[in-house]
C-alpha positions, 0 to 999 in steps of 0.5 A: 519447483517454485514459481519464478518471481521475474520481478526485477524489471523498471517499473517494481524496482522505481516503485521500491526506490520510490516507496523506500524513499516516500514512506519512511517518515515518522509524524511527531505526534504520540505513538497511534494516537490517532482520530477515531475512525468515525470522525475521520473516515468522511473527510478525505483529507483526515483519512490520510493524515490519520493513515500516514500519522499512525501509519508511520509512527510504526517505525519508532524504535519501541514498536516492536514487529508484532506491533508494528504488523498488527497496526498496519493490518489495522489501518490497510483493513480500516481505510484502504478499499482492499476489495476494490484493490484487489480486483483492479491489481487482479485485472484480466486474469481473473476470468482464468482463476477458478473460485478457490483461486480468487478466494486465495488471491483475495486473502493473499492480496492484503497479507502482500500488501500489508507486508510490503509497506512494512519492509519498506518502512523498516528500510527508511530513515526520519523525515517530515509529513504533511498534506497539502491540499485535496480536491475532491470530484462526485465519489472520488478525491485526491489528497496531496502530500509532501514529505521532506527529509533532512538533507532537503529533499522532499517527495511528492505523494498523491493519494487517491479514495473513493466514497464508499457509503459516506466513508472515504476509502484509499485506492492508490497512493503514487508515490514521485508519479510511481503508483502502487496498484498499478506496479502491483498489477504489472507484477502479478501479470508477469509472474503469470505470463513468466510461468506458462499462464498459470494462476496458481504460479501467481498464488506461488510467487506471492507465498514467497513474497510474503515468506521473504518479508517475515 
């Protein structure tokens, strides 16, 4: 039998409100015509430009699905710190996975990853992107955004990197006060606590999850 998702609680449904609302903008800039890694990754402010220029010009209508899901890949790989992700997303209950189980968690993680941005991202219309300043503190920095749309509304996104060896690495990204690694978390330890305690019912739900968003 499957493992039950139990994921219809307050903080993932404001988080998918948030995120459908927040992430579906298109940058008026060519398709993936982007900075080159190198010359971004030192500059907090540039990460983000570039991740959310390339990131969201995947829902122009001529990016077609395997393309769209190849470029996200491309960009969650390149500059978001996915190890870090995953072990803070992870939390307590990774002292009762077993070694193949974190290994599975791990490659799990990013596929889920990748995938909800891309569903959500296919949900939203057009609106407008821009940074609107950062600050940045020892190894740490905080990116702010603003994203308008066109009936005037307009969101706040903050996002969050650590300096890995020189390169700037995405950590979070809060969307209206909403944030994605700890709504991802909180998710994760219900569907273990929903099923008995099980670690692989974690690894069950999140197959369904990304089966779902195929």
């Amino acid at each position: 039998m499957l493992a039950s998702r139990a994921n219809n609680t307050p903080a993932a449904l404001r988080w998918r409100l948030t995120l459908c609302l927040g992430l579906g903008v298109i940058v008026t800039l060519p398709l993936f015509a982007g900075v080159k890694p190198a010359a971004a990754l030192g500059d907090p402010q540039a990460v983000v430009a570039l991740v959310g220029a390339e990131g969201l010009a995947t829902t122009a209508p001529n990016v077609s699905a395997a393309q769209r899901s190849a470029k996200l890949h491309e960009l969650f790989d390149h500059y978001f710190d996915v190890d870090g992700g995953a072990e803070f997303t992870l939390g307590r209950y990774r002292v009762i996975a077993t070694p193949p189980q974190q290994q599975e968690f791990f490659r799990l993680y990013g596929e889920y990853t990748v995938r909800t941005y891309g569903a959500r991202l296919n949900q939203i219309g057009t609106a407008t992107f821009r940074v609107t300043g950062s600050r940045v503190s020892g190894r740490r920095a905080v990116v702010d955004s603003q994203i308008s749309r066109p009936d005037g509304n307009s969101v706040e996104v903050v996002w969050s990197l650590i300096n890995r060896h020189g390169n700037f690495k995405i950590t979070d990204l809060a969307i209206g006060g909403v944030s994605m690694r700890t709504t991802q978390r909180d998710d994760f330890a219900r569907w273990i606590e929903g099923n008995g305690g099980r670690f692989d019912a974690l690894l069950a739900v999140m197959r369904q999850e990304i089966s779902g968003m195929q």
